[in-house]
Backbone as a printed PyTorch tensor [residue, N CA C, xyz], in Angstrom:
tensor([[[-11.6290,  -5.6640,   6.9680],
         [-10.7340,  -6.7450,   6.6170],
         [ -9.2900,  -6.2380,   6.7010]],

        [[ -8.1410,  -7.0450,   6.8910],
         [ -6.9890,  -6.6440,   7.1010],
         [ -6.3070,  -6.5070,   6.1780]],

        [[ -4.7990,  -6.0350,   5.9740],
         [ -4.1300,  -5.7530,   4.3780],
         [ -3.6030,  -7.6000,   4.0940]],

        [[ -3.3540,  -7.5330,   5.4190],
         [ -2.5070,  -9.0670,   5.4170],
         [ -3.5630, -10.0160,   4.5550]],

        [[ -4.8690,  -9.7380,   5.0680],
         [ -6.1850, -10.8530,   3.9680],
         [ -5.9120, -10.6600,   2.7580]],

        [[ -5.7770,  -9.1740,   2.8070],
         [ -6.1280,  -8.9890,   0.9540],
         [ -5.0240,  -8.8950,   0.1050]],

        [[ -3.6490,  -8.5060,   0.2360],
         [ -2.6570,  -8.3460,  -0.1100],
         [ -1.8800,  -9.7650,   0.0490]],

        [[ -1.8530, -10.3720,  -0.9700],
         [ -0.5420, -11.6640,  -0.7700],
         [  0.1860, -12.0090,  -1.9500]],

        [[  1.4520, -12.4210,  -1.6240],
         [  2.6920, -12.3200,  -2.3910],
         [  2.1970, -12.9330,  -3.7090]],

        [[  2.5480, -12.6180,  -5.0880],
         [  2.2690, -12.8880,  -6.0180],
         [  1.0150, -12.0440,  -7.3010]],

        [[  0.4160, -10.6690,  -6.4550],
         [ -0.3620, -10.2490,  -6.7260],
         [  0.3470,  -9.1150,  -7.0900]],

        [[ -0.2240,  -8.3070,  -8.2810],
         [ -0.0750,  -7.3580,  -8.9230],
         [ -1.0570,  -6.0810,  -8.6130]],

        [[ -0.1610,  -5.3770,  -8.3760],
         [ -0.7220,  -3.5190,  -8.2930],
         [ -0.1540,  -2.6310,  -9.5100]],

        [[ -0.3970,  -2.6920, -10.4310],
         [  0.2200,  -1.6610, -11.7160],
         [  1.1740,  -2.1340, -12.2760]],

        [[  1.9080,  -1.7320, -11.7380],
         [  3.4220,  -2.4620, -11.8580],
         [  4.5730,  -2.7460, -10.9490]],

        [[  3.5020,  -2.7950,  -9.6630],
         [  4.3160,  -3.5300,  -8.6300],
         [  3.7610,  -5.0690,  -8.6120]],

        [[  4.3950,  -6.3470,  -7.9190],
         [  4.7950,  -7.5750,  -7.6340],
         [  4.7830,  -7.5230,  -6.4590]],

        [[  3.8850,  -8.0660,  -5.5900],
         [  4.0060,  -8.0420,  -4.3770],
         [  5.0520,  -9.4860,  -3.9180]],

        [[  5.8740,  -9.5400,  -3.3780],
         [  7.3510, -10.6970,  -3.2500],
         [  6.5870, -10.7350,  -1.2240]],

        [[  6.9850,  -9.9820,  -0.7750],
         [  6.7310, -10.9280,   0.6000],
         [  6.4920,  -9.8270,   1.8190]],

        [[  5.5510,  -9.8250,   3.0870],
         [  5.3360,  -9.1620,   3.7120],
         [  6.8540,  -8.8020,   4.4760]],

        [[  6.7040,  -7.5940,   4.7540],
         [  7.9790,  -6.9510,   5.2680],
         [  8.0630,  -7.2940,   6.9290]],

        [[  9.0150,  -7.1630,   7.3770],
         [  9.2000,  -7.0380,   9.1870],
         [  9.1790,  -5.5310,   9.5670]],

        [[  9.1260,  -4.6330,   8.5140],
         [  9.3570,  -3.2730,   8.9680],
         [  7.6070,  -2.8550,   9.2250]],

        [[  7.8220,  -1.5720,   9.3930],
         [  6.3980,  -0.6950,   9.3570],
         [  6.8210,   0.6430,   9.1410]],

        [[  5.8170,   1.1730,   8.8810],
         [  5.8700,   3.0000,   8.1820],
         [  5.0400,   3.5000,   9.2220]],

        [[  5.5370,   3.8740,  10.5330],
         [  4.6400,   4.4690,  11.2690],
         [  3.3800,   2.9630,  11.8180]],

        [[  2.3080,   2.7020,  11.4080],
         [  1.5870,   2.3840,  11.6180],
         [  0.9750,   1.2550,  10.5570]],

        [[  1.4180,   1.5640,   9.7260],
         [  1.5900,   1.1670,   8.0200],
         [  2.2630,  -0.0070,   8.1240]],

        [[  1.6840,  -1.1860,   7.3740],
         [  2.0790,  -2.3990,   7.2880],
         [  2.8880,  -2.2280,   5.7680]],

        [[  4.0570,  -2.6330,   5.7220],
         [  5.3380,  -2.4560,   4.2460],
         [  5.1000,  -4.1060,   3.5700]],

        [[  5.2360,  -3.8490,   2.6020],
         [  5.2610,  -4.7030,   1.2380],
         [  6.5200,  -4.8460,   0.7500]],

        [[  7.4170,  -6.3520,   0.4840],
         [  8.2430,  -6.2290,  -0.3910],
         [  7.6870,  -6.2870,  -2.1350]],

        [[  7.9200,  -4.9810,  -2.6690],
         [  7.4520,  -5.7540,  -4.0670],
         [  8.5690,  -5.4950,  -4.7960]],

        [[  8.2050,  -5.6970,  -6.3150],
         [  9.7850,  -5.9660,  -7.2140],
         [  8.6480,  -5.4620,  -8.5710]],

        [[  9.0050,  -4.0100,  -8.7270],
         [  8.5620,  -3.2870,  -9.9280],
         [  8.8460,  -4.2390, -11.4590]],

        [[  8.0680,  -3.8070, -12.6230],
         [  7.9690,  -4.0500, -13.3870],
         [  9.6440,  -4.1340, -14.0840]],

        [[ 10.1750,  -2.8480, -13.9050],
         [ 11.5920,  -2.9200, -14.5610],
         [ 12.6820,  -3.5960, -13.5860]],

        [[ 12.2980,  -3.9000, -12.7470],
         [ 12.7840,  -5.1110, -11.7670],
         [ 13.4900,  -4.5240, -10.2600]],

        [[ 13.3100,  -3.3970,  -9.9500],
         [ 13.4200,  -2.4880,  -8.8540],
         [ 13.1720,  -2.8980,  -7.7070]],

        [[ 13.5040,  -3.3780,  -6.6260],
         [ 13.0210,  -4.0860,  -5.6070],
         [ 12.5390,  -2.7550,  -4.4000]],

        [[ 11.4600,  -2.7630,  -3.8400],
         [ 11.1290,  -1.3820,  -2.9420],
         [ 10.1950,  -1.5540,  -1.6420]],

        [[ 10.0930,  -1.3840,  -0.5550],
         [  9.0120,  -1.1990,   0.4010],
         [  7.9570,  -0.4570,  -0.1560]],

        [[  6.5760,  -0.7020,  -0.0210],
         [  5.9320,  -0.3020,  -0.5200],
         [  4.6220,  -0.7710,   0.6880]],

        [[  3.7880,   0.7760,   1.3980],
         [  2.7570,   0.4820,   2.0400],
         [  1.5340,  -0.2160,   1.4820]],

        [[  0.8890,  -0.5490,   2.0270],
         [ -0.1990,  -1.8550,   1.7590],
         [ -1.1900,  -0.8430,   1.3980]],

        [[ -1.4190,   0.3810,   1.6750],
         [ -2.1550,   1.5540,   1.9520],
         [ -2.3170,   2.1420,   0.2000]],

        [[ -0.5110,   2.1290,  -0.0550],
         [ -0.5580,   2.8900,  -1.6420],
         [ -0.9510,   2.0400,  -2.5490]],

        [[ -0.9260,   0.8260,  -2.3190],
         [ -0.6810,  -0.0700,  -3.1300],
         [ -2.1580,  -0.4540,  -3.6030]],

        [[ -3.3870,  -0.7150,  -2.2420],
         [ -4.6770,  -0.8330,  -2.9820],
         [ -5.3350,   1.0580,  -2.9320]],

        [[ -4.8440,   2.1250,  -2.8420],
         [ -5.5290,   3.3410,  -3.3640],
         [ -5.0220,   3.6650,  -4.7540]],

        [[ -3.9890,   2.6960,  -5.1660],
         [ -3.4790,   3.2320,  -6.3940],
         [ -2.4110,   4.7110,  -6.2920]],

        [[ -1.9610,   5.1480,  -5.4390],
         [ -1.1100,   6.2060,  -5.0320],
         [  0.2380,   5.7790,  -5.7100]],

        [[  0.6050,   4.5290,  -5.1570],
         [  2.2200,   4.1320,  -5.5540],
         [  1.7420,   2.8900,  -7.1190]],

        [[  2.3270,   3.5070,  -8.1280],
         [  2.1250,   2.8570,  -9.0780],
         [  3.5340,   1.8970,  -9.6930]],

        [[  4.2040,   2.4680,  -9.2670],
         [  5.9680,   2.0070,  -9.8940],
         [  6.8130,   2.6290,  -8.6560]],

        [[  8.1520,   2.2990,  -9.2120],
         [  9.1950,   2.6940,  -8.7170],
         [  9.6920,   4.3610,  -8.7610]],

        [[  8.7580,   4.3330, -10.0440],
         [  9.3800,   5.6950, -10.8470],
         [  9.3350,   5.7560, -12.0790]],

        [[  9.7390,   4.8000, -12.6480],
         [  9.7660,   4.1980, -13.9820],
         [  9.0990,   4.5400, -14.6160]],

        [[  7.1420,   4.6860, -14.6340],
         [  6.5060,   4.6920, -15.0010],
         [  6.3520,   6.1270, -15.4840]],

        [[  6.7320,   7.0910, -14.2220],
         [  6.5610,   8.2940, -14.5140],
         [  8.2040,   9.1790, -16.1820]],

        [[  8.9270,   8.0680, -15.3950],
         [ 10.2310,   8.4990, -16.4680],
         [  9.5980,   8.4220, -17.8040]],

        [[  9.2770,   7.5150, -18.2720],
         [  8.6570,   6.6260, -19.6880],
         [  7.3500,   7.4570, -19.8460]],

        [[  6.9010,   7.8840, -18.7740],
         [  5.6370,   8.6330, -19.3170],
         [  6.4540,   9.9460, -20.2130]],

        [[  7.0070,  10.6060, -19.5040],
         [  7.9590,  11.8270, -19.6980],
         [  8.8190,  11.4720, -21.0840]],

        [[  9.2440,  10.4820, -21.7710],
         [ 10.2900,  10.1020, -22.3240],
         [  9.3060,  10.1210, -23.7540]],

        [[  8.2350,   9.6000, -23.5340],
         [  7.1390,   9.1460, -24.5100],
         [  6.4970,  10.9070, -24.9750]],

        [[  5.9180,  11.8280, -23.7000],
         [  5.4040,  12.9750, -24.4920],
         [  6.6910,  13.9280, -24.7660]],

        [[  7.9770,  13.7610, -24.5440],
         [  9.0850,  14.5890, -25.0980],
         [  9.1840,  13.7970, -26.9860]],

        [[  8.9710,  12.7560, -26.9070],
         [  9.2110,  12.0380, -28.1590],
         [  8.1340,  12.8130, -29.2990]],

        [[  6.8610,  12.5420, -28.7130],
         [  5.6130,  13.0020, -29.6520],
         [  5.8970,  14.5980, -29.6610]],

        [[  6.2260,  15.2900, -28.6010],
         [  6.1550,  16.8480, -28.9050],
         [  7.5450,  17.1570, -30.3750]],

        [[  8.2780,  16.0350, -29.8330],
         [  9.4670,  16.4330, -31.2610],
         [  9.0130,  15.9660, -32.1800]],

        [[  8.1080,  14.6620, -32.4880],
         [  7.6020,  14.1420, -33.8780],
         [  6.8110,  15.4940, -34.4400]],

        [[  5.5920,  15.8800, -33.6400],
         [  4.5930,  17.3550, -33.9680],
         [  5.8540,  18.5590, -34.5380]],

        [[  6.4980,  18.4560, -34.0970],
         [  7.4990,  19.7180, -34.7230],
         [  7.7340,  19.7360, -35.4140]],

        [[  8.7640,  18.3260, -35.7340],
         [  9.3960,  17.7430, -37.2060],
         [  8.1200,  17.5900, -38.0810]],

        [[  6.6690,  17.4450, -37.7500],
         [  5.9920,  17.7650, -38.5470],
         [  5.4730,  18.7020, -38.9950]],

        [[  5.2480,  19.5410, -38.5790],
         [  5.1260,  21.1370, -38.4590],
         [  6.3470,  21.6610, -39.4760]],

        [[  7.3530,  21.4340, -39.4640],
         [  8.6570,  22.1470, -40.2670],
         [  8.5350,  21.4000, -41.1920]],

        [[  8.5840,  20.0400, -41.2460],
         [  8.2960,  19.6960, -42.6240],
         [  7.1990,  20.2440, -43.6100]],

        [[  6.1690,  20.3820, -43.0010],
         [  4.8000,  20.6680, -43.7730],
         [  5.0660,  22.1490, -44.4290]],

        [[  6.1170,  23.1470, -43.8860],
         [  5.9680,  24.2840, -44.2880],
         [  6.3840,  24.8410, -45.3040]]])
């Protein structure tokens, strides 16, 4: 089956928005306009999008990072408090 069947505008991959098939290509690779969760607009292959490879813009990975820097300082501040 083709990406064009299965992929159409309005459908969600993680936290991409698929907005509208592209005129470009990646090599061989059919491009996706989508529009990330934090509102990021990006090409995005049809390829990453159903293996789960491309999940966000980035975002996802920042906030992941932002979230275990937070908990490693809560564990500390608990740790020094307790002592």
């Amino acid at each position: 089956m083709n990406q064009k069947d299965i992929i159409k505008p309005g459908q969600v991959f993680h936290r991409w928005t698929i907005v509208a098939l592209s005129p470009n290509k990646q090599g061989a690779q059919i491009l996706w306009y989508c529009r990330c969760q934090c509102g990021t607009m990006r090409e995005v292959t049809g390829c990453s999008l159903l293996n789960g490879t491309s999940k966000s813009c980035g975002c996802l990975r920042r906030s992941e990072e932002h979230t275990s820097e937070l908990q490693s300082r809560e564990t500390i501040s608990y740790a020094v408090f307790c002592l």
